[in-house]
OpenMM code with the backbone's topology and positions (N, CA, C; nanometers):
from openmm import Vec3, app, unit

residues = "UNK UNK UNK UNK UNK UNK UNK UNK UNK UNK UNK UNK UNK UNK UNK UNK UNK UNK UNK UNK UNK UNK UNK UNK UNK UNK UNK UNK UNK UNK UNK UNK UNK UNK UNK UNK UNK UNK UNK UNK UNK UNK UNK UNK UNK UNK UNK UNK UNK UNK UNK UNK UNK UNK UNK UNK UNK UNK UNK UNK UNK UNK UNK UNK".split()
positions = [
    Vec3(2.3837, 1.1620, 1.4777),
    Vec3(2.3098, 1.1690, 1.3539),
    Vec3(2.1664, 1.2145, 1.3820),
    Vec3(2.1276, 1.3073, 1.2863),
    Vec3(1.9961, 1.3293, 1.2935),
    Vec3(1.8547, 1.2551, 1.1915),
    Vec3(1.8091, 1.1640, 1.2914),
    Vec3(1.6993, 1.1076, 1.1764),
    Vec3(1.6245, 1.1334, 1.1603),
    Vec3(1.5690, 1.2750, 1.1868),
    Vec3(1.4120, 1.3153, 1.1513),
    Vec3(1.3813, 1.3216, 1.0303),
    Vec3(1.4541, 1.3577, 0.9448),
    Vec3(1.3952, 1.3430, 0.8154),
    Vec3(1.3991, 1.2282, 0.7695),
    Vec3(1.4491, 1.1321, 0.7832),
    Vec3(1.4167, 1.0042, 0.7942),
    Vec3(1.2901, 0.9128, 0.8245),
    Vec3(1.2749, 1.0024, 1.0015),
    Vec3(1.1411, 0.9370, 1.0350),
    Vec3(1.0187, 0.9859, 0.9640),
    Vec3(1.0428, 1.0882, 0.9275),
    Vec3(0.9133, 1.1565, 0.8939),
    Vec3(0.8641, 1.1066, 0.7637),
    Vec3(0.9999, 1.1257, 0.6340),
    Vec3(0.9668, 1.0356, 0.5283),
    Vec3(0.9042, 0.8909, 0.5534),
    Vec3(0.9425, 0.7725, 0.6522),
    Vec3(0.8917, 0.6664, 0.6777),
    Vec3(0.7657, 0.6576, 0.7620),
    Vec3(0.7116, 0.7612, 0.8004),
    Vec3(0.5941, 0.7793, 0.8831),
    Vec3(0.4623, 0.8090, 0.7271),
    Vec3(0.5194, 0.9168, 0.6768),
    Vec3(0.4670, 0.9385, 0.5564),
    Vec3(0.4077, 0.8242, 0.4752),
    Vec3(0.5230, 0.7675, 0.4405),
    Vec3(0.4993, 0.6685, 0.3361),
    Vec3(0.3811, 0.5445, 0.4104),
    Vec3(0.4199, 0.5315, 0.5320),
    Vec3(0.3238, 0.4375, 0.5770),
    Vec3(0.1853, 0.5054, 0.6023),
    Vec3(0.1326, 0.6227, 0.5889),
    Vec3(-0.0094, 0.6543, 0.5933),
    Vec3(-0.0046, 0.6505, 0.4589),
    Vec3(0.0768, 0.6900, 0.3729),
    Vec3(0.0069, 0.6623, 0.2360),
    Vec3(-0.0466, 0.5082, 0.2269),
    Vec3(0.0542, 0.4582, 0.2699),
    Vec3(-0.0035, 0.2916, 0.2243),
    Vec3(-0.0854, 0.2515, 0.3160),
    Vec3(-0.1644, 0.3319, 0.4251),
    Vec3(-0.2306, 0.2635, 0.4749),
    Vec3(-0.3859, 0.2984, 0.4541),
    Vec3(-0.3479, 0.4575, 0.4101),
    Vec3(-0.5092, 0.5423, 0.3361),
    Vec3(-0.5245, 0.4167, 0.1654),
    Vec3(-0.4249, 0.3631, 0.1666),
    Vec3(-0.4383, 0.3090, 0.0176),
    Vec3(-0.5542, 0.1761, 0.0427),
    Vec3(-0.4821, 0.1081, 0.1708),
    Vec3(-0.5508, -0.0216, 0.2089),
    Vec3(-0.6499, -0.0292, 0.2295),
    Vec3(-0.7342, 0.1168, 0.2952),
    Vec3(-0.8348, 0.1838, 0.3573),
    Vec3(-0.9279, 0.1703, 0.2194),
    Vec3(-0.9110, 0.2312, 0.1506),
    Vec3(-0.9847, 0.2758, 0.0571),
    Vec3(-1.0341, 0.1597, -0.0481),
    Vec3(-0.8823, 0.0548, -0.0912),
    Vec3(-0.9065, -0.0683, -0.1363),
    Vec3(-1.0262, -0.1669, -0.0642),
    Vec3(-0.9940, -0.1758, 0.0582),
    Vec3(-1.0963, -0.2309, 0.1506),
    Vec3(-1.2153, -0.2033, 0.1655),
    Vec3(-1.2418, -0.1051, 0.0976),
    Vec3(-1.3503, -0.0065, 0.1381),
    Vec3(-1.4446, 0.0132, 0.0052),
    Vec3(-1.3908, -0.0939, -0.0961),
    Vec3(-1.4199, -0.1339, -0.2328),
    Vec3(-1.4449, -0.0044, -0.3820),
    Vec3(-1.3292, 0.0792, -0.3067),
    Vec3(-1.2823, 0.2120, -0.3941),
    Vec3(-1.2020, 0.1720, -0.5076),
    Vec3(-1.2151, 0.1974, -0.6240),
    Vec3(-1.1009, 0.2021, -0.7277),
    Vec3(-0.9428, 0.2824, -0.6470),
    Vec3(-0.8781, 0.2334, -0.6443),
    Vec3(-0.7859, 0.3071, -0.6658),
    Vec3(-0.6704, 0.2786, -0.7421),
    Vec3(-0.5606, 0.3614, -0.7978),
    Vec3(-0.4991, 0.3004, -0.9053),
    Vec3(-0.3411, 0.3473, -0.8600),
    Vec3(-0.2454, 0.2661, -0.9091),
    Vec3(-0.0804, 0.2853, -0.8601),
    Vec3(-0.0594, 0.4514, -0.9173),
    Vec3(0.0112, 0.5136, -0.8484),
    Vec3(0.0678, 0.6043, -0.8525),
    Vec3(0.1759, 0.6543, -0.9668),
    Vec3(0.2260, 0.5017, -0.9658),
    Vec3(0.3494, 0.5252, -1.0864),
    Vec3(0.3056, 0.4752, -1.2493),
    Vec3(0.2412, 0.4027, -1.2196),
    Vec3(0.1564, 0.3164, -1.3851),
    Vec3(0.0320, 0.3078, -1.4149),
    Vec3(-0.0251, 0.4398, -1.2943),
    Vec3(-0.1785, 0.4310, -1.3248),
    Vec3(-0.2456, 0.3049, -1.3430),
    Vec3(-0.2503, 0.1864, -1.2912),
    Vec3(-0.3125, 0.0871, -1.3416),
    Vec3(-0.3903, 0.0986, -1.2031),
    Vec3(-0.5145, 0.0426, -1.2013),
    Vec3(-0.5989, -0.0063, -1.0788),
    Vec3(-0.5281, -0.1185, -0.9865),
    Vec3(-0.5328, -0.0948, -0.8445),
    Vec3(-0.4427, -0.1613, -0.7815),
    Vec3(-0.5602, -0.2520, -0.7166),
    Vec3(-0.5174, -0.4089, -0.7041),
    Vec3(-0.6373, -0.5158, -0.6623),
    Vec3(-0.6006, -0.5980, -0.5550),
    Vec3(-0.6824, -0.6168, -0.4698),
    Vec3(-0.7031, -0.7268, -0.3107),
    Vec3(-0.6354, -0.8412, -0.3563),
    Vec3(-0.5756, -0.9277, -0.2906),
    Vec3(-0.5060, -1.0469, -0.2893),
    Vec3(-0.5031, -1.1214, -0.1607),
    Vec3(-0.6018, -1.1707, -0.1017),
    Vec3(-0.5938, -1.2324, -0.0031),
    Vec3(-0.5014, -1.3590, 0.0093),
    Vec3(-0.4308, -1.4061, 0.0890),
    Vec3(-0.4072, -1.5591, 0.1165),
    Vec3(-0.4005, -1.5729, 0.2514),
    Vec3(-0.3591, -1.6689, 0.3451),
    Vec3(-0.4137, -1.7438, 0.4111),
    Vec3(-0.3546, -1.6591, 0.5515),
    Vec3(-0.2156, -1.5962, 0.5147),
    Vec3(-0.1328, -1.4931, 0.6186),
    Vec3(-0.1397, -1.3961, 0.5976),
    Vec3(-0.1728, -1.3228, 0.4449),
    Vec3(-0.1481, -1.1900, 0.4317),
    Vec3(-0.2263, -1.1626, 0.3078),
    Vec3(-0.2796, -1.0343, 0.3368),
    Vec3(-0.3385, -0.9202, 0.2077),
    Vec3(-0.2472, -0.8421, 0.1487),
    Vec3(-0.2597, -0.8467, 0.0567),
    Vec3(-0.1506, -0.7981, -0.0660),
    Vec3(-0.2403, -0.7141, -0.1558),
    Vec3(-0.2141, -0.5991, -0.1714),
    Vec3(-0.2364, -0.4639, -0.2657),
    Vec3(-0.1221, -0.4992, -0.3487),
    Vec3(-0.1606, -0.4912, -0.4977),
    Vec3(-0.0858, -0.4318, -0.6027),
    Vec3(-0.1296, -0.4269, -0.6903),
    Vec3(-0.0545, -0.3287, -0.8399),
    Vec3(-0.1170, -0.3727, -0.9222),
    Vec3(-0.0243, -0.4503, -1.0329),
    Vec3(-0.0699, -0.4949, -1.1545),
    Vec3(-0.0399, -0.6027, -1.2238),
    Vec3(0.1302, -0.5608, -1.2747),
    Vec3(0.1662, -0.4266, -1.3087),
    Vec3(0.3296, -0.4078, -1.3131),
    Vec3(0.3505, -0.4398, -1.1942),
    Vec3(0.3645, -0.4745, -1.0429),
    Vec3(0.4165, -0.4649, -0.9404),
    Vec3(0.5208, -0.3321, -0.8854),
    Vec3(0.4830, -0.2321, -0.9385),
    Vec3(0.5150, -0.1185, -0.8981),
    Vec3(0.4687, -0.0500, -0.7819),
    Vec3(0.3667, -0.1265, -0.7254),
    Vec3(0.2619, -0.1427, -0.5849),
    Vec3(0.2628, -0.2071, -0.5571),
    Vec3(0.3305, -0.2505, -0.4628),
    Vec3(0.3271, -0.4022, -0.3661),
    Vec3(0.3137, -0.3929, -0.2236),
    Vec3(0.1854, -0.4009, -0.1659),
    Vec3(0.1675, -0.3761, -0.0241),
    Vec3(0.1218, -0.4989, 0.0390),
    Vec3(0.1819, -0.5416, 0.1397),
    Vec3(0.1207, -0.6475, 0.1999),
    Vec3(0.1141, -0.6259, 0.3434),
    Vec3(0.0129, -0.6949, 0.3748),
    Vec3(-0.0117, -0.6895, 0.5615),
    Vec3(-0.0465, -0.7935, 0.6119),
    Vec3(0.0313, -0.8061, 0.7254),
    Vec3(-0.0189, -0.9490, 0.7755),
    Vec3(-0.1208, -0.9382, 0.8530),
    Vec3(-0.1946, -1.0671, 0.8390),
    Vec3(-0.3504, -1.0861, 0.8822),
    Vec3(-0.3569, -1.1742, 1.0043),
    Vec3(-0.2338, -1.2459, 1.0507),
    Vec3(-0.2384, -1.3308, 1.1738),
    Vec3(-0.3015, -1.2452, 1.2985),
] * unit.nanometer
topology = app.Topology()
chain = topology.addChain("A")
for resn in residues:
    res = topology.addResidue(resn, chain)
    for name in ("N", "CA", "C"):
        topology.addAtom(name, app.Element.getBySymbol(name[0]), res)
């Protein structure tokens, strides 16, 4: 089997979400892709969470 297009789509998607985190962090508006809404910081105690209020953006990273 060939997975390059595979990897490449999943390489992709993770710089998108990580230019997203970048920019959130970086105290930029930025807004979901699919519902246009402004996407907002969510800290807790293990993990930062990007999304916005449809949850059509749900990014989280762990902070341990």
């Amino acid at each position: 089997m060939d997975f390059s297009d595979l990897n490449k789509a999943t390489a992709n998607s993770f710089n998108k979400q990580k230019a997203i985190i970048k920019k959130v962090l970086a105290g930029q508006s930025v807004y979901c892709p699919s519902c246009k809404q402004l996407l907002v910081l969510k800290p807790s105690e293990k993990t930062l969470k990007v999304e916005c209020l449809k949850g059509c953006t749900d990014i989280q990273l762990e902070t341990e």
